[in-house]
C-alpha positions in Angstrom: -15.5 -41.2 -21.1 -16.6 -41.6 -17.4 -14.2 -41.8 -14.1 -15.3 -42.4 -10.6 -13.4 -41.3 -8.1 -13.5 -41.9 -4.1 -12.1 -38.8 -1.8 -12.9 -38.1 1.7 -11.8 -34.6 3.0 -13.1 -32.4 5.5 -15.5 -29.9 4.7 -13.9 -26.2 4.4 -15.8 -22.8 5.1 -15.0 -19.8 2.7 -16.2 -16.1 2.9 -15.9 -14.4 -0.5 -17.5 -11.3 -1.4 -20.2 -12.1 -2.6 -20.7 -14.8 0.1 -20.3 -18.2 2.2 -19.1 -21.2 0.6 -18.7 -24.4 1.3 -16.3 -26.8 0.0 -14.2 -29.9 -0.4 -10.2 -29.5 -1.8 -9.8 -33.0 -3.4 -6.1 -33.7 -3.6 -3.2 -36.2 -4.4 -4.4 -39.0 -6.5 -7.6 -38.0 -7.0 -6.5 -34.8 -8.1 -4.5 -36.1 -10.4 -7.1 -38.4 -11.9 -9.3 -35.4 -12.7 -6.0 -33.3 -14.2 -5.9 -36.0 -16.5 -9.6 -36.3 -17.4 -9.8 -32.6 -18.4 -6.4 -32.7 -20.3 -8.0 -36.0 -22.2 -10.9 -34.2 -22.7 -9.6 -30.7 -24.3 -7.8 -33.4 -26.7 -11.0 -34.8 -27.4 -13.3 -31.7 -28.0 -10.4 -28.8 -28.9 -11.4 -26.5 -26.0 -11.3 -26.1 -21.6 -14.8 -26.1 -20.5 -15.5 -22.4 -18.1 -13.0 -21.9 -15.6 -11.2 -25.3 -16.7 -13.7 -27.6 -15.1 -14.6 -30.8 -15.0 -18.3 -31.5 -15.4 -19.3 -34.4 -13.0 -21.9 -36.5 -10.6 -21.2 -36.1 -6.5 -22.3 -38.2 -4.2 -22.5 -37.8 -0.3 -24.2 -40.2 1.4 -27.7 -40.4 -0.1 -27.6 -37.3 -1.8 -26.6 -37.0 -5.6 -26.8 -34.0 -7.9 -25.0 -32.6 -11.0 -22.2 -30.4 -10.7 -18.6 -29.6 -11.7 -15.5 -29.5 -9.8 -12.9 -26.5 -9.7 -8.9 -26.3 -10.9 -7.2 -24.3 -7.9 -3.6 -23.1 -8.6 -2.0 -25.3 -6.4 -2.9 -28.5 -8.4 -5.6 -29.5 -5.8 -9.7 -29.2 -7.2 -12.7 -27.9 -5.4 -16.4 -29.3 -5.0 -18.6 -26.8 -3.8 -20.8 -27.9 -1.5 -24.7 -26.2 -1.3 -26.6 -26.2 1.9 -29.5 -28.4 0.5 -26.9 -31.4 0.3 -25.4 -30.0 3.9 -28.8 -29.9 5.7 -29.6 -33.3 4.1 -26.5 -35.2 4.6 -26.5 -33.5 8.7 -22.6 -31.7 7.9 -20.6 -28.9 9.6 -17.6 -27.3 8.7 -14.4 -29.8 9.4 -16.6 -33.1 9.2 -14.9 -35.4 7.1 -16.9 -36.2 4.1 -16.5 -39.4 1.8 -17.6 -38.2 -1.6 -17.7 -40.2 -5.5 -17.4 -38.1 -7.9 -18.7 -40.0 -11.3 -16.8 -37.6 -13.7 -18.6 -36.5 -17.4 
């Protein structure tokens, strides 16, 4: 069972307690498409993987790695975004970034 899906949002700045974060909120269709993946998916296997995630491959640009994507509870998901793939890719907070998510 593999999706891939194409979102471009800009990328969001968060300070938490235990420290910066970086992120993209992938909404709308997109959003949607990944609902549905996890929902298919907890049919599938019986259970919600941690935090009701959805395991997957990002892209930006060049750079690829292994990650998983976040359920908020508005409906929208969030990628983090490390600064290995920032300081590769050349991003700052409010860029818009084109991402593909392959999702697992």
């Amino acid at each position: 069972m593999t999706d891939t899906i194409a979102h471009t949002a800009p990328l969001r700045r968060w300070q938490g307690d235990r420290g910066t974060y970086h992120m993209l909120t992938i909404d709308g269709d997109c959003a949607d498409a990944i609902a549905m993946h996890e929902r298919l998916h907890r049919l599938e296997f019986g259970a919600r993987r941690g935090f009701g995630s959805v395991k997957c491959m990002a892209r930006i640009g060049e750079t690829e790695w292994k990650t998983s994507v976040f359920p908020s509870k508005s409906g929208d998901w969030w990628l983090l975004v490390g600064k290995k793939v920032m300081r590769s890719e050349d991003l700052a907070v409010d860029d818009p970034v084109a991402v593909t998510l392959n999702l697992l």
